[in-house]
Backbone as CSV, one residue per row, in Angstrom:
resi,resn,N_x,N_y,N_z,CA_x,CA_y,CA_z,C_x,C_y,C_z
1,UNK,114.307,119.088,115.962,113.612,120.253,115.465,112.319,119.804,114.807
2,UNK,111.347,120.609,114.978,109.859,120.284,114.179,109.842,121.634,113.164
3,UNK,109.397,120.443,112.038,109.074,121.229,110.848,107.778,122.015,110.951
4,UNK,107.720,123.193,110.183,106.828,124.484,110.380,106.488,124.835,108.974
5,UNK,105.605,125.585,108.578,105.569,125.885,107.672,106.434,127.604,107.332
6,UNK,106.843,128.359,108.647,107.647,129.462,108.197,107.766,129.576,109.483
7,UNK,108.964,130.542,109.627,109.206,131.350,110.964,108.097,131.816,111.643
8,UNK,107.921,131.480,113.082,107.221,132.021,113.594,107.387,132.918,114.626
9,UNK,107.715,134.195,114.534,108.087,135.376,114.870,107.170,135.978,115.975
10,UNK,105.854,135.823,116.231,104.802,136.643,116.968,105.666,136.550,118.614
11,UNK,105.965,135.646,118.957,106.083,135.397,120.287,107.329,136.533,120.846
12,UNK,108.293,137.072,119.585,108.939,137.834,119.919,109.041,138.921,120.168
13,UNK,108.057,139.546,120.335,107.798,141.070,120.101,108.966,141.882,118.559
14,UNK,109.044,142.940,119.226,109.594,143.604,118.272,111.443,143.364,118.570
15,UNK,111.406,142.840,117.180,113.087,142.713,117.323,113.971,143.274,116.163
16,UNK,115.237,143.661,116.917,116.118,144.078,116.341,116.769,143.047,115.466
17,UNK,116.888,143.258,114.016,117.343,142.837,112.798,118.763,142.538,113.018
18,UNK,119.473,143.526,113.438,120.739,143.401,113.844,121.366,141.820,115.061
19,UNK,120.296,141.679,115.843,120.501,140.558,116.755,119.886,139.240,116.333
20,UNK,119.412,138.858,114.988,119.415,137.774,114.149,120.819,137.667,113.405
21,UNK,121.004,135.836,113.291,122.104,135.974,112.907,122.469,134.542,112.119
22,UNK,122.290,134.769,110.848,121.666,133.157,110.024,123.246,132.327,109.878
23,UNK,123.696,131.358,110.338,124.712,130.793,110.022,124.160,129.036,109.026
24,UNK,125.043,129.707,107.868,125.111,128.533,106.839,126.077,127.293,107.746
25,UNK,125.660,125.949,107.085,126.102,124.789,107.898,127.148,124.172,106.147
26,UNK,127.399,122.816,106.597,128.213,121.980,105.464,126.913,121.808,104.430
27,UNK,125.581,121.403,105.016,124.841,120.784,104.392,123.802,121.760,103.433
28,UNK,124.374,123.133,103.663,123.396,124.099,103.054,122.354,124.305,103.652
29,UNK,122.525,124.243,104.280,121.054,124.723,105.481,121.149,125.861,106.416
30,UNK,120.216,127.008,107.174,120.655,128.290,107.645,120.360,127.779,109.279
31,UNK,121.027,127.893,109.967,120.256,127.818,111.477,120.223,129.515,111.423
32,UNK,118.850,130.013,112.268,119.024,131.276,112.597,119.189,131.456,114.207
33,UNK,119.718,132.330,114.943,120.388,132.607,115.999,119.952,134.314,116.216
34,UNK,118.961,133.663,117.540,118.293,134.884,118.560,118.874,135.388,119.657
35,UNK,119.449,136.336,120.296,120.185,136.588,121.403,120.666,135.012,121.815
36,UNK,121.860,134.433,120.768,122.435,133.726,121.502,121.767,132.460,121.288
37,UNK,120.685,131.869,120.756,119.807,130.695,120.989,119.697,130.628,119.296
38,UNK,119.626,129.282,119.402,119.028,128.639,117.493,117.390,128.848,118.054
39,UNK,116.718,129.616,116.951,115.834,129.831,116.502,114.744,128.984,115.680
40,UNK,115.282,128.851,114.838,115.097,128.252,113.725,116.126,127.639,112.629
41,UNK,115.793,126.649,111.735,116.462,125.726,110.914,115.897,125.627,109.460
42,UNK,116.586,126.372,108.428,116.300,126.407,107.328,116.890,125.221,106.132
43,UNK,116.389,123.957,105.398,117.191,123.574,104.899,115.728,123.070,103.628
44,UNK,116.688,123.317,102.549,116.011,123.240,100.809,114.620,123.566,101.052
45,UNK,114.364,124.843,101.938,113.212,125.105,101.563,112.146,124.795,102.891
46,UNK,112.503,124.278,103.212,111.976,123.523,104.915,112.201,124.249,105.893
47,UNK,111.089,124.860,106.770,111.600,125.708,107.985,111.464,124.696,109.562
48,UNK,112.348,124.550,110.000,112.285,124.064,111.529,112.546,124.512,112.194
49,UNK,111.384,124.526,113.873,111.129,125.295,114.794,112.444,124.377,115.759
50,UNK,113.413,125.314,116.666,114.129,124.466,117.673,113.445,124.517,118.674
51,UNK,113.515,123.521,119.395,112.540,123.060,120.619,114.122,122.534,120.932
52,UNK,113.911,122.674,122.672,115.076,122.082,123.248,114.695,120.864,123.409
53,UNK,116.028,120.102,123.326,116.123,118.509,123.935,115.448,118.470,125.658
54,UNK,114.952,117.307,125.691,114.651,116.990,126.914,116.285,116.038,127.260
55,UNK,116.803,116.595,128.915,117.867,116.364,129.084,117.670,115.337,130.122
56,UNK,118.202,114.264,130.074,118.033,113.002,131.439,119.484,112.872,131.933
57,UNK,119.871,111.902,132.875,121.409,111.773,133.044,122.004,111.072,132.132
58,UNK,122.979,111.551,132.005,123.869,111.340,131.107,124.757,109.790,131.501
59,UNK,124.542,108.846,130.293,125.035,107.406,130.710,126.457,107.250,129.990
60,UNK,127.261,107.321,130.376,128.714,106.313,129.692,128.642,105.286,129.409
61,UNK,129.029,104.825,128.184,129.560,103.024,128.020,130.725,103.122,127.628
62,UNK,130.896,102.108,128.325,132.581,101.129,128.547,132.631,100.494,127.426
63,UNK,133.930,100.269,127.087,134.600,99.398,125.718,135.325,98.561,126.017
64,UNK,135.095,97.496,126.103,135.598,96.749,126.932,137.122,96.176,125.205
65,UNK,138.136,96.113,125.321,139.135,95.497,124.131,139.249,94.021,124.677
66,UNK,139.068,93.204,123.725,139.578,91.749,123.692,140.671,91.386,124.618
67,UNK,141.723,92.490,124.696,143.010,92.421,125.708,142.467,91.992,126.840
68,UNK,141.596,92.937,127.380,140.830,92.985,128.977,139.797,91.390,129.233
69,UNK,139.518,90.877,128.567,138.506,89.404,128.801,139.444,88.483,129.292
């Protein structure tokens, strides 16, 4: 997430209040939630914009136990 200085709302047109939806975390922080999507990330005061991950293939590693050598 990149830090912002506040919500930035313009891109949404006009939205219904009702379809925001702020969920508190362990750490005290708000993610807010847009039809379904994190929005934004509120924590002590700090607003962060969610930007999606860039997704590549996905790698496994092996564990190899001392048994197996």
């Amino acid at each position: 997430m990149e830090s912002s200085p506040g919500p930035n709302l313009t891109g949404m047109g006009a939205v219904d209040a009702r379809a925001i939806v702020p969920v508190e975390d362990a750490h005290g922080g708000v993610t807010i939630y847009y039809q379904g999507r994190p929005t934004h990330y509120l924590l002590a005061g700090e607003w962060y914009q969610a930007v999606p991950a860039q997704r590549g293939p996905i790698q496994l590693r092996t564990h190899r136990s001392p048994e197996s050598d």
